[in-house]
C-alpha positions in Angstrom: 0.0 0.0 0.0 1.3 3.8 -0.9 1.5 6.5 0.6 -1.6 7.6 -2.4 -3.7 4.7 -1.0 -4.5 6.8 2.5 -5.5 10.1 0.8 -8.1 9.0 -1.6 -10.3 6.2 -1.9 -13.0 3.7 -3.6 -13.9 5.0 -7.3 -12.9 8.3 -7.2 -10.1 7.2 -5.5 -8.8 4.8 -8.1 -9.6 7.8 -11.1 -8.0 10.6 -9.7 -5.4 8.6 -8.9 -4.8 7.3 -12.6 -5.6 10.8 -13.8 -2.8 11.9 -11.6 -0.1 9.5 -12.7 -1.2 10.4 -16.2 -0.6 13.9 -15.4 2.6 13.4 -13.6 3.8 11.2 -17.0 2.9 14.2 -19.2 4.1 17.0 -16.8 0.5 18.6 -16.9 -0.1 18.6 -13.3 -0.4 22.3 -12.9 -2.6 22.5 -16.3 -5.0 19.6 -14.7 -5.4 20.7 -11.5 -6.6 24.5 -12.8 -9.0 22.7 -15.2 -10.0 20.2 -12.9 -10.8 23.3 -10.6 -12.9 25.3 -13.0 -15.3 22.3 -13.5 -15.6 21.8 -10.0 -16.8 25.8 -10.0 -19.0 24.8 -12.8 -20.4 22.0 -11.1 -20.9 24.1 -8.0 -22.4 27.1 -9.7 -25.1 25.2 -12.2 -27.8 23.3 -10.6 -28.7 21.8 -14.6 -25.0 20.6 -14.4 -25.1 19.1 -11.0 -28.3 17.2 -12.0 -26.5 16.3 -15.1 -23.4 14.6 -12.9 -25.5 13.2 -10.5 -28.7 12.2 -12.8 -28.8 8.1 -13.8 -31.8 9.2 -16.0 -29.5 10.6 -18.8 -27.8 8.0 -20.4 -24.0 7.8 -21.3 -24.0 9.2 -24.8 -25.6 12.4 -23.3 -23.7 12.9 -20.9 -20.4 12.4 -22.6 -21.9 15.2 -25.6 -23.1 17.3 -22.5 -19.9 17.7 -21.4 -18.2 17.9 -24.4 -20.2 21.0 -25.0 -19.5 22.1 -21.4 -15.9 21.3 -22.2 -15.4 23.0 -25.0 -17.0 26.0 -24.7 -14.9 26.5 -21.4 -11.5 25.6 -23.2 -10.7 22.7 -21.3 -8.9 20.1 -23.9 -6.3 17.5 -24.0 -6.5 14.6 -21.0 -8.8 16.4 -18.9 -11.6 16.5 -21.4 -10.3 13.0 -22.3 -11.0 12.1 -18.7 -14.0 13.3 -18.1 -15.7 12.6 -21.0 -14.4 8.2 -20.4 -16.1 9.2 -17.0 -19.0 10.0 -18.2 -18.7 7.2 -21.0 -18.0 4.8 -17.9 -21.3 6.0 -15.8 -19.2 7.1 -13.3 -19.9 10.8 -13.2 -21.6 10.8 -10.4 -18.2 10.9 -8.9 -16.6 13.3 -10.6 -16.6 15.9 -7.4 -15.2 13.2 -5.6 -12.1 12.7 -8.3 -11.7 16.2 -8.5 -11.0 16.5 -4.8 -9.0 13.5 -4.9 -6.8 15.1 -7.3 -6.5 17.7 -5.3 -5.5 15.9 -2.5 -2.9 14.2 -4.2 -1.8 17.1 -5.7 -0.9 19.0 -2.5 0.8 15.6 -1.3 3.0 15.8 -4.1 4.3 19.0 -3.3 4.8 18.9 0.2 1.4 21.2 0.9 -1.8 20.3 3.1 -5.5 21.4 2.5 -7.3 23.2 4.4 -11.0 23.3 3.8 -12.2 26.8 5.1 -15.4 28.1 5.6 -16.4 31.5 6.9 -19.6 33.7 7.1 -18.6 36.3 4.6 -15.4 36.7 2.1 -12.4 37.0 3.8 -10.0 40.1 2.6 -6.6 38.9 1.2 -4.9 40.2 4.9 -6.8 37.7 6.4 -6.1 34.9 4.4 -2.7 35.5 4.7 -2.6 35.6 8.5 -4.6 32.3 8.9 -2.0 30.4 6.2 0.2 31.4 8.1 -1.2 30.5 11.7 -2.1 27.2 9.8 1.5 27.1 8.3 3.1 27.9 12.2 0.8 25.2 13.1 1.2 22.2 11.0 4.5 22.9 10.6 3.9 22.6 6.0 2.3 24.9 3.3 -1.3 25.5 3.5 -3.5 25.4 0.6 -6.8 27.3 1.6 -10.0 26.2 -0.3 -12.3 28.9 0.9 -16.5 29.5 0.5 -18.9 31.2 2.3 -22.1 30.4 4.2 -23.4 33.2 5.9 -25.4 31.4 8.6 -22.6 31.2 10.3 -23.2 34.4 11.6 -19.4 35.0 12.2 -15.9 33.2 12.4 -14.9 30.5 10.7 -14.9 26.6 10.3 -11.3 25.3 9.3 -11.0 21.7 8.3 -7.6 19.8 8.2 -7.7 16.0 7.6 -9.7 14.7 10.1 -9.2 17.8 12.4 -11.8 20.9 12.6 -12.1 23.6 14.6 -15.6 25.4 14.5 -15.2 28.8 16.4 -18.4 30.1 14.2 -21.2 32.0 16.0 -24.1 29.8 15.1 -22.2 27.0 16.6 -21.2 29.1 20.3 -24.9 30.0 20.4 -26.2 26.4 19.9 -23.9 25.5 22.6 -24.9 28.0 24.8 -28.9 27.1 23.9 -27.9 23.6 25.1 -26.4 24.8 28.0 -29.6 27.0 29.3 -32.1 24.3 28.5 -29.8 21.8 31.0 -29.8 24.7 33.3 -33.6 25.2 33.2 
């Protein structure tokens, strides 16, 4: 077992990690990874192409011409349109989220960084992303790679995930605490 085994998993597991060899081979990690990043927005941002990944009802054949549409007219070529398009001819597209993430992961293993899955209740200016990479940086001791969004019912602060480790110092989750606390108190 590898290193590569512990950091990603199961189907998406086993494509990421043969779409990052293949990447490795063809010294196109950096080119992967940014296109691998902008479908993942895409995904995010569309509901019709969430439905579309997730979906069984669509068959194969249109899902591999829906994303080849989706490909092309965002300029993503060469093996990541290859990739995802033998996804989607495979009926696995369902996991594609999954893949990119696990290339992700292995892509920060690879050079020596860590992910950090942050989430905070509004945008966070570029002084304090720098100050939290770096108290993440002082703290595990490697580079940080921040993967920031926003969910305003937090109310306030954050929710940093590592690995396995998070730390929630949000205000929606010190007020449910303290609602826990008053209803054991009363």
């Amino acid at each position: 077992m590898n290193a590569e085994d512990s950091i990603v998993s199961g189907v998406a597991g086993r494509y990421a990690t043969a779409l990052f060899e293949l990447a490795v081979d063809e010294n196109a990690i950096d080119k992967v990874a940014g296109e691998l990043a902008e479908i993942g927005k895409l995904i995010d941002e569309s509901e019709d192409l969430t439905r579309l990944v997730r979906s069984p009802v669509f068959s194969a054949d249109e899902q591999v011409r829906a994303m080849g549409a989706i490909l092309e007219k965002a300029g993503i070529t060469g093996i990541t349109e290859n990739f995802v398009k033998l996804t989607a001819k495979n009926r696995r597209l369902f996991a594609l989220p999954g893949m990119i993430q696990g290339f992700r992961k292995l892509v920060a293993q690879h050079r020596g960084e860590v992910s950090a899955e942050v989430v905070s209740a509004h945008e966070l200016s570029d002084d304090e992303v720098k100050d939290l990479s770096a108290a993440l940086k002082a703290s595990l001791g490697k580079d940080v790679h921040l993967h920031r969004s926003v969910d305003a019912s937090l109310l306030g602060g954050l929710i940093v995930r590592v690995g396995s480790r998070m730390i929630d110092t949000s205000l929606r989750t010190k007020l449910n605490s303290l609602k826990i606390a008053m209803k054991e108190v009363g």
